[in-house]
C-alpha positions as CSV (number, residue, x, y, z in Angstrom):
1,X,31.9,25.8,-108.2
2,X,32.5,21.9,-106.6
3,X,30.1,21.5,-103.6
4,X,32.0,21.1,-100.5
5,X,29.1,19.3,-98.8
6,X,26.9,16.5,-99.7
7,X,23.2,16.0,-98.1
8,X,22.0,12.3,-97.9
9,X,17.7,12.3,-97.7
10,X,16.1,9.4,-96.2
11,X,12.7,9.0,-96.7
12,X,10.3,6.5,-96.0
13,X,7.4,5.0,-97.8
14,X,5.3,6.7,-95.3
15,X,6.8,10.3,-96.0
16,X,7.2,10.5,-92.2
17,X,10.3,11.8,-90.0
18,X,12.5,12.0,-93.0
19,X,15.9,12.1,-92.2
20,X,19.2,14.3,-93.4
21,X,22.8,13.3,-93.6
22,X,25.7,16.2,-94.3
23,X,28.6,14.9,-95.6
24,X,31.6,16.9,-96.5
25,X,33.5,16.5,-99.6
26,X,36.5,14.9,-98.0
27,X,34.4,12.6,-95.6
28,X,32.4,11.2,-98.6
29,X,36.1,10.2,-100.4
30,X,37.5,9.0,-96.9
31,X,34.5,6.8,-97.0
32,X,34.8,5.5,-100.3
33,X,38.2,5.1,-99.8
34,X,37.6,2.4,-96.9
35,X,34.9,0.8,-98.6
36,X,37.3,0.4,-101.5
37,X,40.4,-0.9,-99.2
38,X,37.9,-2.7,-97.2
39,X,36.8,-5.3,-100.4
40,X,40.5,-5.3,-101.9
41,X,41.2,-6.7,-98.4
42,X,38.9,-9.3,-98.2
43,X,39.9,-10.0,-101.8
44,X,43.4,-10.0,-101.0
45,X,42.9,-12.2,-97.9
46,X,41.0,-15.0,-99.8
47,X,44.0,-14.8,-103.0
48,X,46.5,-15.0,-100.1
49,X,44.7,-18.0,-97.9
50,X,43.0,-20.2,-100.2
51,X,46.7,-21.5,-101.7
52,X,47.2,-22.4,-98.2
53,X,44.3,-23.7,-97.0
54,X,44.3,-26.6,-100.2
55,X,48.1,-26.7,-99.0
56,X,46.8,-27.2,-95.8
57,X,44.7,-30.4,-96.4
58,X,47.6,-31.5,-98.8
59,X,49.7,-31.2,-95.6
60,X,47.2,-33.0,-93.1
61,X,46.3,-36.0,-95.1
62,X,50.5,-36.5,-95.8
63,X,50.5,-36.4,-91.8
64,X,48.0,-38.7,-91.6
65,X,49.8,-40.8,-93.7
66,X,52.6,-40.3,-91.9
67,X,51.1,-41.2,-89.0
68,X,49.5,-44.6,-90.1
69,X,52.8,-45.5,-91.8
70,X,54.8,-44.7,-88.0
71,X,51.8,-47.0,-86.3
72,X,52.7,-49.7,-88.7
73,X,56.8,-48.9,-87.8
74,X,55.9,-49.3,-84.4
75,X,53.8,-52.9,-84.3
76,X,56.4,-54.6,-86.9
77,X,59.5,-53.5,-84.1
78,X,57.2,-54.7,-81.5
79,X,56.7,-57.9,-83.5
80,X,60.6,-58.3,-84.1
81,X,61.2,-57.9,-80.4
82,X,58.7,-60.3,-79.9
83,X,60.8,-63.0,-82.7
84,X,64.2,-62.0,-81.0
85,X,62.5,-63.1,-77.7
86,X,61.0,-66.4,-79.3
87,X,64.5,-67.0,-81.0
88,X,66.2,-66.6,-77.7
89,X,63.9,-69.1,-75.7
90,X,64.5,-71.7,-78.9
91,X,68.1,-71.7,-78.7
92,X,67.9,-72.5,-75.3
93,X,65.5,-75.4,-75.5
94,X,66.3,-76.6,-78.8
95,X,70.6,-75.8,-78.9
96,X,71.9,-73.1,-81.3
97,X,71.8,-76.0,-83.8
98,X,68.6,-78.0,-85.2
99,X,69.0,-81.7,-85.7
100,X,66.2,-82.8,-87.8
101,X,65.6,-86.5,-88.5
102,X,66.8,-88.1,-91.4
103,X,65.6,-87.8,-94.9
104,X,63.1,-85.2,-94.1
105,X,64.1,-81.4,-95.7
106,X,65.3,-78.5,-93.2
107,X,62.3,-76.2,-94.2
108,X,61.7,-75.4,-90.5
109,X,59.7,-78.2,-89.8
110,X,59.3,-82.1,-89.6
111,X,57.0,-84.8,-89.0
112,X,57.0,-86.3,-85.3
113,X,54.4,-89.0,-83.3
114,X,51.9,-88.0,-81.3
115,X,52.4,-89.0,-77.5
116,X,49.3,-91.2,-76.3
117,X,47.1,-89.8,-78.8
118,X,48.0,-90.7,-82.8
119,X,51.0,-93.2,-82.5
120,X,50.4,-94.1,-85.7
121,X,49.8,-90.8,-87.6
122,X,52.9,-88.4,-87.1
123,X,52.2,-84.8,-87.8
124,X,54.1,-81.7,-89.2
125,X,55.8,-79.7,-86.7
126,X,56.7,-76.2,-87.8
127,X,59.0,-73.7,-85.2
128,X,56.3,-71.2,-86.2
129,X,52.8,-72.6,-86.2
130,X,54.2,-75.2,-83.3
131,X,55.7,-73.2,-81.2
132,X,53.6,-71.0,-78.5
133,X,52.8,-67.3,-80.6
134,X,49.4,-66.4,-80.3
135,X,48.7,-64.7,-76.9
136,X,45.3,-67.2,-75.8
137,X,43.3,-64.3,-74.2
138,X,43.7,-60.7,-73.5
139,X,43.5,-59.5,-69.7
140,X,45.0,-58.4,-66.9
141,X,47.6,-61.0,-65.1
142,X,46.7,-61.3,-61.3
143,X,49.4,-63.9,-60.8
144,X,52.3,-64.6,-61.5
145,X,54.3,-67.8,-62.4
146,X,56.4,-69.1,-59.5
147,X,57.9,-72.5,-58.4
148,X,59.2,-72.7,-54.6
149,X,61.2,-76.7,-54.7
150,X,60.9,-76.4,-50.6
151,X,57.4,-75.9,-50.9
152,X,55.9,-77.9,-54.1
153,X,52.7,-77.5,-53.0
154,X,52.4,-73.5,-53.8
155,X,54.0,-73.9,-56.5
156,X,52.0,-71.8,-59.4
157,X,52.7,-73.1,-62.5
158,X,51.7,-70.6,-64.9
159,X,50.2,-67.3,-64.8
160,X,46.5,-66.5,-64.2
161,X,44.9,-64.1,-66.5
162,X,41.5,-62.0,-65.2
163,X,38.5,-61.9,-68.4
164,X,35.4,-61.7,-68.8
165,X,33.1,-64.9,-68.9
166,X,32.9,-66.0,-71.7
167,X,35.7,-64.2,-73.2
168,X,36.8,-67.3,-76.3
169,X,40.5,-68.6,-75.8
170,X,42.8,-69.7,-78.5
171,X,45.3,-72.0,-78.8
172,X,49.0,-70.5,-78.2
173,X,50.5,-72.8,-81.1
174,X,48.8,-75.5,-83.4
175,X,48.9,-78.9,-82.0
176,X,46.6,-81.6,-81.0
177,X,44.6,-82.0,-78.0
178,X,45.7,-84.6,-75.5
179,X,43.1,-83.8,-73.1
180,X,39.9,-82.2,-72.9
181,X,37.8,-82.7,-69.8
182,X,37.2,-81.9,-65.8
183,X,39.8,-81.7,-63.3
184,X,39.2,-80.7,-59.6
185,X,41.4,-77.9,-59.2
186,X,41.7,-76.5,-63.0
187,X,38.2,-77.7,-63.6
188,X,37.3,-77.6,-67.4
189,X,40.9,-78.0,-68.6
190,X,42.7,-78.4,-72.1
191,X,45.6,-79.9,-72.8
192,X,47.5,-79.2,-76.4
193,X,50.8,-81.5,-77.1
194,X,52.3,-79.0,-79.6
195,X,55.3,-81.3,-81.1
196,X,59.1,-80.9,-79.8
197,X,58.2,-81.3,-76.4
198,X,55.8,-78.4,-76.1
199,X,52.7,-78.9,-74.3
200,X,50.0,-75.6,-73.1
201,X,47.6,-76.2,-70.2
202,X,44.2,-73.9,-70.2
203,X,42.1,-73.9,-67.3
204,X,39.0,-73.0,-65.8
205,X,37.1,-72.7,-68.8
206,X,33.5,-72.0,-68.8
207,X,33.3,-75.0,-72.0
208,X,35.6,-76.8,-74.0
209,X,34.9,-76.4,-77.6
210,X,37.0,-79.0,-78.5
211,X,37.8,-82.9,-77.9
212,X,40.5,-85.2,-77.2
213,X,42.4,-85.9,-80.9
214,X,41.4,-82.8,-82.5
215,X,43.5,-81.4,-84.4
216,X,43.9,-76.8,-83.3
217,X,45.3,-74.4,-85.5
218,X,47.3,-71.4,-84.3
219,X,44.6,-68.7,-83.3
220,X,41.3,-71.3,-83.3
221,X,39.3,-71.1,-80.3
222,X,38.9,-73.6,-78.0
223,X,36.9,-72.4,-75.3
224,X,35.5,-70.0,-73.4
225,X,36.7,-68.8,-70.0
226,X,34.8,-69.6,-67.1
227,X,35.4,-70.4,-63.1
228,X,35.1,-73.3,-63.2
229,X,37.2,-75.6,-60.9
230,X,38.8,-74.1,-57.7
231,X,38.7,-70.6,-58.7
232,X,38.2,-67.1,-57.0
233,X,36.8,-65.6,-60.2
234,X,36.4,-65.8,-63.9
235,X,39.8,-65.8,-65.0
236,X,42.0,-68.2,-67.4
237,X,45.1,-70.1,-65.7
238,X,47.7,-70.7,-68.3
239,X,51.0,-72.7,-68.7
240,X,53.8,-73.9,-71.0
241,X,55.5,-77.0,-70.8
242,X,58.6,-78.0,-72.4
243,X,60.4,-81.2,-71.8
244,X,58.4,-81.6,-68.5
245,X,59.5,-78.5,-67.6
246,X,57.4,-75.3,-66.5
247,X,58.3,-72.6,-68.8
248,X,56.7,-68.7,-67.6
249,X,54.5,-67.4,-70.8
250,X,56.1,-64.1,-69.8
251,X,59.3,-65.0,-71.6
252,X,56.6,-65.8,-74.8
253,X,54.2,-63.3,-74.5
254,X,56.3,-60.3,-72.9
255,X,52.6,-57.8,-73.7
256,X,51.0,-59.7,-70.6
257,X,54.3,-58.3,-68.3
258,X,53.0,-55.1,-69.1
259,X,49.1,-56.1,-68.1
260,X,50.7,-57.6,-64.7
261,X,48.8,-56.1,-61.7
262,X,49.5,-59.3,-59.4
263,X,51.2,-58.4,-56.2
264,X,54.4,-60.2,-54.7
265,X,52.9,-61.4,-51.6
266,X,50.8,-63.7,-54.2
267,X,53.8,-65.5,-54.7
């Protein structure tokens, strides 16, 4: 005869208030049962998730990759927009077509004098190293460029970029320096004659790091922003020249339009 109960005994080590568990035949199989459909689905679970879970990090380091690769997309069309700009501005100043002097090869660049500083020691001028590139100094524009011809006198030249003191400057374009020294309104000032006509203007610098003759390289450093001069605060007052004519650096360096917080009534 099958039992149609079951009695579970507990007893502890002390033989004290033992207790008694009645089970019937069909709750002891129902009880089995789960424990059995409990483990084959935690078994189950794992076989069904761990295929996904190394999918899963398959997946997230492809996005990552992704990601890095659409990054790199989006700094090389920022760059092109940048060269269409900087081809635009050359066809203006230099004409659609470049005359280059005789007996010297159209590899984008050509030897040319030095103004009042090497007449006797021309220098290579190349439409990429020569021509302004390299942003000098990251900040925040508080003023504009603006020229006024029925009132010279406020006439603003470049653009005035707010930094930190300190903060090193580099040179826009390879060149050498015409000018490195006081002046009473841009007080330490540099001067770089760039070839072609180009000339940059730096002001207010804390120190010049370099001197009059030297020789810059796109990118180098040559000085550290100050407020120095007639100035309201630390900040670096830029310009371009071309052909003794103000250029703005907006048209060179279109990422300080987006740092403009200057206000029109500065103008």
């Amino acid at each position: 005869m099958r039992p149609t109960r079951y009695t579970f005994l507990v007893i502890p080590d002390t033989g004290d208030d033992q207790r008694e568990y009645h089970v019937s035949r069909l709750g002891l199989r129902l009880g089995i049962a789960a424990v059995i459909l409990l483990v084959g689905g935690v078994l189950g679970t794992l076989i069904y998730f761990a295929p996904r879970m190394v999918e899963y990090g398959s997946l997230k380091k492809r996005y990552q990759k992704l990601a890095s690769e659409r990054v790199s997309v989006l700094n090389l069309l920022q760059d092109l927009e940048r060269i269409q700009l900087m081809d635009q501005q050359i066809r203006k100043t230099l004409g659609p077509e470049l005359q280059f002097p005789a007996g010297t090869e159209t590899d984008s660049a050509h030897a040319v004098p030095v103004p009042g500083v090497v007449p006797d020691k021309p220098f290579r001028v190349s439409y990429v190293e020569n021509l302004p590139s390299t942003i000098p100094v990251l900040g925040y524009v508080t003023q504009k460029m603006h020229t006024n011809l029925s009132d010279p006198v406020k006439n603003h030249y470049g653009i005035d970029v707010a930094v930190k003191e300190g903060d090193p400057v580099v040179a826009a374009a390879s060149g050498y320096v015409i000018f490195s020294g006081w002046t009473y309104d841009l007080g330490n000032m540099v001067i770089l004659y760039h070839g072609n006509g180009y000339f940059t203007r730096y002001g207010h610098f804390q120190r010049n790091l370099v001197s009059d003759r030297d020789y810059v390289h796109r990118g180098e450093v040559i000085g550290l922003a100050g407020n120095s001069g007639i100035s309201s605060g630390t900040h670096l007052h830029f310009e371009i020249w071309k052909d003794g004519q103000s250029l703005d650096p907006f048209i060179f360096f279109p990422e300080y339009a987006l740092q403009d917080i200057s206000s029109d009534e500065d103008q």
